[in-house]
N, C-alpha and C positions, 0 to 999 in steps of 0.2 A: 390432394386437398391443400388450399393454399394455410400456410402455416404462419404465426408471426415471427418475423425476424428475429424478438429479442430470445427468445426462448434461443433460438440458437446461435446467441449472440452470447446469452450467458452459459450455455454447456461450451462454448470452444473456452472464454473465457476460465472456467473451472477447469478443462485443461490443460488451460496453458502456467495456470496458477498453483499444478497440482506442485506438491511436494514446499511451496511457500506460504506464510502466514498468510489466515485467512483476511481479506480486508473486512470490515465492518457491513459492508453489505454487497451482496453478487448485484445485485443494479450498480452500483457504483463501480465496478470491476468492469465489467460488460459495459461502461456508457464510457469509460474511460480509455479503455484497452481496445484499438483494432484487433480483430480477429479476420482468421482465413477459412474462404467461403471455396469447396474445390467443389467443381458439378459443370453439368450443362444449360446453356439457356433455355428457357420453355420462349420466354417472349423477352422483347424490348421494343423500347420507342424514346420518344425524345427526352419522357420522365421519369422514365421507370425501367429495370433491371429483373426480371425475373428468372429464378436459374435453382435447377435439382439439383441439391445437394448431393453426393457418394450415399448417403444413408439412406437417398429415397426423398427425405422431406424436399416441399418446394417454399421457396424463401421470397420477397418483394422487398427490393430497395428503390431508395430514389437512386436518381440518376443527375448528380448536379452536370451543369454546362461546362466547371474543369475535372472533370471523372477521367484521369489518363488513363488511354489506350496502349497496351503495349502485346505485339507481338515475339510468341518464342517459336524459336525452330530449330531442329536440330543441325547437330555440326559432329564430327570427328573427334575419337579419342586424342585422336593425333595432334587436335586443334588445341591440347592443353599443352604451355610450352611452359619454361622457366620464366616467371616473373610473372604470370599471365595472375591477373588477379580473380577467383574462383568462388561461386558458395556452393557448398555438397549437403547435403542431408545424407545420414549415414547412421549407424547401429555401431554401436560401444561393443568394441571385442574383450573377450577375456585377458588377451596378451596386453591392453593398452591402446591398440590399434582402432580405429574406426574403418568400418567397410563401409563404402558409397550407395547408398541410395540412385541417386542422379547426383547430374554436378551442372552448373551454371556457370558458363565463362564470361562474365561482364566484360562491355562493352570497353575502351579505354578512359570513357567520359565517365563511365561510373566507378573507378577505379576506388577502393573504400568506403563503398556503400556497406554498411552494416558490420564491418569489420568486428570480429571476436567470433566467441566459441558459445552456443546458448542452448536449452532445449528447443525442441522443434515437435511439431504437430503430426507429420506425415504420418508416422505409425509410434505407438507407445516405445515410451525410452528412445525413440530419436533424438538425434542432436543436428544443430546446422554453426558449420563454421565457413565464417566470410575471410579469408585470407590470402595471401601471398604465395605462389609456390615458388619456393624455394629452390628445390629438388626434386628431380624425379627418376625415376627408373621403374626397369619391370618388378613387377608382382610378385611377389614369394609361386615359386613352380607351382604350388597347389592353386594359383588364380590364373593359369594360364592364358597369356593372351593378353593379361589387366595392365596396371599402372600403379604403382607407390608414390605419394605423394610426399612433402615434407611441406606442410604447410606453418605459415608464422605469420602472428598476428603481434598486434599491441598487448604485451605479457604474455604472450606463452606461443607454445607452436603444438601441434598436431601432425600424426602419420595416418593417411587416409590409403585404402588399400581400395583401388577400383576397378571390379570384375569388368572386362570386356564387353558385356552386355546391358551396362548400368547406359539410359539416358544421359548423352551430354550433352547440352542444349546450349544458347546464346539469347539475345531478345531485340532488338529494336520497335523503334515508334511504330505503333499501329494506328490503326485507319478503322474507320465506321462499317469498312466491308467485311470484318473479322466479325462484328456480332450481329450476327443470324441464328433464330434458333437452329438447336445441333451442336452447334462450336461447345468445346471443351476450353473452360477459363478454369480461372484463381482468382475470386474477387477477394480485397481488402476494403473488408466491411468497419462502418463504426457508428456507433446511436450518433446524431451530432442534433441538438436541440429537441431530443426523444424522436427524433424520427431516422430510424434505421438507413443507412445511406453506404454507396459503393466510393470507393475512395481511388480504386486501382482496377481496373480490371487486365489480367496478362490472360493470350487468349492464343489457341494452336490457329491454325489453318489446315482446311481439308481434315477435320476430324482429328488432327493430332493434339494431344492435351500433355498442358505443363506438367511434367514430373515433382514440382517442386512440392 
């Protein structure tokens, strides 16, 4: 059943808000805040974006005429080198450490896009930090196979600890051949003038979907 966008415009919204003051109104929150749409497309065309959310619901945005396309695909652990600038979604260890979810090797043009350390949506108590790596080496023996990160940002730095089998991806510009129903995306949704709208859509090929 087709569902309205804002509803799940404002539950990411209150997600992404948990743990900070409430604003004065979750409309205002949700019309203000992009939010991230992860699912599959049911339909598109020239105006419209229709795509299953993970939960099941199905969602209808517009589709404006600069809606960027981007495709991600994967690449090598090995493709993370020193200096290489990085974002990982990852889980707050006990010791300090952050263990990697996925990791995303930006491009060299996008070299500090989103720079810092912030909560993240993937799964509850995730965090995503955009940084620099510094240093690296292998994994403590019990992550055999992995990768240690030392990552550094503008104030502070982070130790990312990345299992051998975590998604590392990359992305460049996509094309209109990437959205077909099927395809596995990541829309960046946002109300813009009350009408629920696709801002970003990054989108696999042949079935494979953004980790992020």
């Amino acid at each position: 059943m087709l569902v309205r966008i804002s509803q799940v415009l404002l539950a990411s919204a209150a997600l992404l808000a948990a743990g900070a003051p409430v604003l004065a109104s979750a409309q205002q929150q949700a019309a203000s805040d992009p939010v991230r749409i992860r699912g599959t497309i049911v339909r598109v065309d020239a105006k419209t974006l229709v795509v299953q959310d993970r939960g099941g619901e199905v969602v209808s945005l517009a589709r404006p005429a600069d809606m960027t396309v981007s495709e991600v695909y994967p690449i090598k652990l090995s493709d993370i080198k020193q200096g290489s600038f990085i974002g990982t979604a990852a889980m707050p260890q006990a010791d300090g450490t952050q263990k990697a979810l996925e990791v995303v090797v930006f491009p060299e043009a996008a070299r500090g896009t989103g720079e810092g350390h912030r909560p993240w949506d993937l799964l509850p108590q995730s965090t995503m930090t955009n940084a620099t790596v510094a240093d690296l080496a292998a994994a403590p023996k019990s992550v055999r196979g992995g990768q240690q990160l030392r990552l550094t940002y503008k104030g502070g730095e982070k130790t990312v600890i990345v299992p051998p089998d975590v998604p590392v991806v990359t992305f460049r510009p996509g094309t209109e051949s990437l959205l077909v129903p099927g395809a596995k995306v990541l829309v960046n949704a946002q109300e813009k003038n009350g009408i629920p709208t696709a801002l970003r859509v990054t989108a696999g090929r042949n079935g494979f979907a953004p980790p992020m």
